[in-house]
N, C-alpha and C positions, 0 to 999 in steps of 0.2 A: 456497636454504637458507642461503648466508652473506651472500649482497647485503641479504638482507628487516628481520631484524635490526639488520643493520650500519646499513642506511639510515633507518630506523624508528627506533634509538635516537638516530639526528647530528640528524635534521631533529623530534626532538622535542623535543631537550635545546636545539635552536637558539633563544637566546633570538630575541623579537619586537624589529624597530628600528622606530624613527619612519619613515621611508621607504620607504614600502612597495614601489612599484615598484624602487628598488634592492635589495631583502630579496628579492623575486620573481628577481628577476636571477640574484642570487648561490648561491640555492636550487636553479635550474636549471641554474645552470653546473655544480655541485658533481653535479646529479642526471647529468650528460651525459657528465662527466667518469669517474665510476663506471660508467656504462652504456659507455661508446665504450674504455675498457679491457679491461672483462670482455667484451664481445665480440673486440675485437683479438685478445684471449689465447688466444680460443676460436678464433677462424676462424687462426691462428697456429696453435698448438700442440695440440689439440684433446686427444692423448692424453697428452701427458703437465701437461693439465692435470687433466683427467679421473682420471690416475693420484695427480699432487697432491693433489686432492681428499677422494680418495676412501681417503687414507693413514690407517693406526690409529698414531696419534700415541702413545698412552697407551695400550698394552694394558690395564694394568692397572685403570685406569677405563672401559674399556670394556664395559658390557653389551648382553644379548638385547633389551633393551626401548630400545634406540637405533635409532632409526629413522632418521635425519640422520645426512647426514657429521661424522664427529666434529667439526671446526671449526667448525659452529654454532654448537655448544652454551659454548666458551667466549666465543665473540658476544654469544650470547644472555643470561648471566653478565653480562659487561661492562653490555651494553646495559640490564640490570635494576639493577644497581649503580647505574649512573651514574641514570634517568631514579628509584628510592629518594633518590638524593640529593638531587634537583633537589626532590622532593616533600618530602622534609624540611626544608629549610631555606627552601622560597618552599610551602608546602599550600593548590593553587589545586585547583579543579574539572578542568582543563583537565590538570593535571599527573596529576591522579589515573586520569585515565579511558585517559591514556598509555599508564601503568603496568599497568592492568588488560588494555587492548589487549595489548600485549607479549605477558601471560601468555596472552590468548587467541588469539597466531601463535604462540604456543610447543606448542599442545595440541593446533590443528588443522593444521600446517603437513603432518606425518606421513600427517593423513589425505587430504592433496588429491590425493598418491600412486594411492590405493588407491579411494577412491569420486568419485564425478560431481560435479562442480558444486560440491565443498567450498570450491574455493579464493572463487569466487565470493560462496557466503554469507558464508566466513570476512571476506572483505575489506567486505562489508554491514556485518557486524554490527560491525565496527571504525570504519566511517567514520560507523552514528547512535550509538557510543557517544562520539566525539568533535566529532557534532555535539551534542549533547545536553549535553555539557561546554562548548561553548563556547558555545551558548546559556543555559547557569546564568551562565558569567563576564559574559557581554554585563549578568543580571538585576545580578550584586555590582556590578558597574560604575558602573549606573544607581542601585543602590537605594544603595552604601554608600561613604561616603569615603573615600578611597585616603590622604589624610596619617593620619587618627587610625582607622581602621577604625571607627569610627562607622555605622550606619545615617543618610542623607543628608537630604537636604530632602525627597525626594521619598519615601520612607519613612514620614518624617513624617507628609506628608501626605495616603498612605495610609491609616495610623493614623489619623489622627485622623477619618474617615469612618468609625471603623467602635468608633467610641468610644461607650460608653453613656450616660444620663445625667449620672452622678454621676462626677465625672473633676476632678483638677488637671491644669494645664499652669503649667512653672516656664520662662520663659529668664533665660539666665547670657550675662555680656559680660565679657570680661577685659578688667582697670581699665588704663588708659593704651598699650593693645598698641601704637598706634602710635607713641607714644614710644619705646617699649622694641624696638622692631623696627629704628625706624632708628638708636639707641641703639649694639645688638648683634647687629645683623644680621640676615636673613631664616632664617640655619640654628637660629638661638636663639629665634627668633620659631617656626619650625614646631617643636622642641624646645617650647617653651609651651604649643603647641594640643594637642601629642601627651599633653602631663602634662596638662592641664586635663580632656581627651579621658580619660585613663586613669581618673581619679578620679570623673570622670561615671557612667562607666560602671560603677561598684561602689556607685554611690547604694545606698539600704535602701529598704525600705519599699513594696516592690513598683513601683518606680521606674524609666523607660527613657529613656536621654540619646540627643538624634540633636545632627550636626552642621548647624547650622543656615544657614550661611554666616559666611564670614571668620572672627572670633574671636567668634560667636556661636554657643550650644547652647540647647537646647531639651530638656526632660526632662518625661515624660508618667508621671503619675500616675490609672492607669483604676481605677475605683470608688472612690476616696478621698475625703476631706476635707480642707479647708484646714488644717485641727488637726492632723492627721494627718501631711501632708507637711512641713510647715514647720522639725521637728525634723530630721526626716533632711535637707534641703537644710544646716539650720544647722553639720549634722555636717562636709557635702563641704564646703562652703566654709570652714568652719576649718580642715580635712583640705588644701586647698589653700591656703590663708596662712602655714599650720607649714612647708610645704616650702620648702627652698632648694636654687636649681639654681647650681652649680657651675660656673663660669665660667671657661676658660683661656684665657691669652693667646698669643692669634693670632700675634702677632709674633716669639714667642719660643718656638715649636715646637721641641721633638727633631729629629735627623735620623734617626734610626732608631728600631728596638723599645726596644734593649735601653738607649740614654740616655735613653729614653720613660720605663722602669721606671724609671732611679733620681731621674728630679725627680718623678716620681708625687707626688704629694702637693702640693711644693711648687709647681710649676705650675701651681693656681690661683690665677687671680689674688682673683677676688671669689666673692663670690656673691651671687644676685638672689633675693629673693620673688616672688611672683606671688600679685596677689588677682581673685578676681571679686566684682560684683554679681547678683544674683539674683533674681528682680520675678518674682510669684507673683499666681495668678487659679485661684480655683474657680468651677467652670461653675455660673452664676446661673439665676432664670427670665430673667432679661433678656436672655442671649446665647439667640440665634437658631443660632447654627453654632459650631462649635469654633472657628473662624478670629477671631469676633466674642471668645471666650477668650484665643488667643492672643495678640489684639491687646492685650487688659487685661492680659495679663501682661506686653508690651511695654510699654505704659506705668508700670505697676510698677516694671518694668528702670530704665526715665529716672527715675523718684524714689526710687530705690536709689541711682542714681548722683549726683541733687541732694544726698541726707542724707550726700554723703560718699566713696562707694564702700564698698567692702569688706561689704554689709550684704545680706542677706536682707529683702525689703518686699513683702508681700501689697499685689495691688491695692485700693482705698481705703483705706489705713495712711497713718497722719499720719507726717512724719519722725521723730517724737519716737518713735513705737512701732516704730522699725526692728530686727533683732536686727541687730549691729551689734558689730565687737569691733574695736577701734584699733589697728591698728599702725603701725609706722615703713615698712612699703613701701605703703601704702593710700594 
């Protein structure tokens, strides 16, 4: 009644390391180490463990419908505190079904007491609700990008098998990234794809952005028209030229919070725009597969980027008809 919990909330809240076989290690130490105590204690002291146990700590919180040693239940407390937190500030599949398990040794731990075989299904039904979470996290893995939360390539191109007729496909390439990465480094660089990424993904117009690879997106437009989409791309990518990200210098960081607050402000040093291009194809009789679209909108992309950058250009658009708006960081 107090190991199950206790153990249940440590090795849930344990985050994953890159190293697996040392993470297996340390997980078992940790498991051997609890188990070869609480037995010592018992084959030691039996009764006045038994007596410890089995103490009313808190009369006064104690009722008839307590079936557990009272010390579970503030375990069990803890153990719910802590594995809510972990789901609120990281809300994975894998966390959720935790948290759910918990509640569900909370409701039958009492009963494995009293009827056959409880503990067994109870420990069932815990181990396919967190196989069953960690096969959703295995699908986010595969399907969706872990820098910009983006659905991925392979999402993509999912979609796009199961696209109808009538369909745009937009890709977007942020202008000059790799100047700008070695520029201001890789944390400013992944800070870029995450804005880029942000602002994709609130296109209009019934519009879906994936990440496409590197500082490439891809935005699907099912049943539309080229008329149709061309505004709302024209919107994101103005939406993305007005922002400026905010630039501090490195060299000259706070040593703590509270001198953090008071150069706030002045501590930046610059700040940077960020444009994309955008090359635009609606599905013709001529394309045979979406891929045969994509590709038109990739070469779009490259004559977006000949007229200039910074522009929006449907496939076959002469330079001159780019929608196109000038700035100083294009």
């Amino acid at each position: 009644c107090l190991l199950l919990p206790l153990l249940f909330g440590l090795f849930a809240a344990w985050q994953e390391r890159t190293h697996l076989f040392q993470d297996m290690v340390a997980r078992f130490a940790v498991l051997l180490a609890f188990g070869s105590v609480a037995l010592g204690l018992e084959q030691s002291y039996p009764q006045a463990l038994l007596a410890w146990l089995a103490e009313i700590r808190w009369p006064a919180l104690h009722g008839a419908w307590m079936s557990l040693i009272q010390l579970s239940y503030p375990v069990f407390i803890a153990a719910f505190l802590l594995l809510a937190i972990q789901y609120w500030r990281n809300p994975r599949p894998l966390h959720a079904a935790q948290l759910v398990g918990l509640l569900g040794l909370f409701w039958m731990l009492p009963k494995t007491f009293i009827l056959p075989f409880t503990l067994n299904i109870m420990c069932s039904q815990v181990m396919l609700m967190i196989a069953a979470a960690v096969a959703h996290e295995a699908y986010q893995m595969a399907f969706r990008d872990e820098l910009t939360g983006l659905p991925g390539r392979r999402a993509l191109n999912e979609r796009m098998q199961r696209l109808g007729r009538n369909y745009v496909l937009a890709m977007s390439d942020v202008d000059h990234f790799k100047k700008f990465n070695d520029t201001h480094g890789h944390d400013v660089g992944d800070q870029v794809l995450r804005l880029v990424a942000s602002k994709l993904s609130k296109v209009s117009g019934g519009g879906r952005a994936y990440r496409y690879g590197g500082e490439e997106f891809a935005v699907v437009f099912a049943g539309k028209t080229l008329e149709e989409c061309m505004p709302h791309l024209e919107v994101i990518r103005e939406t993305i030229a007005n922002y400026n990200i905010q630039l501090r210098n490195q060299e000259n960081r706070p040593q703590d919070d509270q001198q953090g607050r008071q150069r706030r402000g002045a501590a930046a040093a610059s700040s940077v725009s960020v444009t994309v291009s955008i090359g635009v194809a609606e599905r013709q009789m001529e394309h045979r597969s979406p891929e045969e679209v994509l590709k038109s909108a990739d070469q779009a992309l490259y004559s977006a980027k000949g007229a200039g950058r910074n522009c929006v250009m449907a496939f076959g658009q002469n330079r001159r008809g780019a929608v196109r708006m000038d700035t100083a960081a294009g």
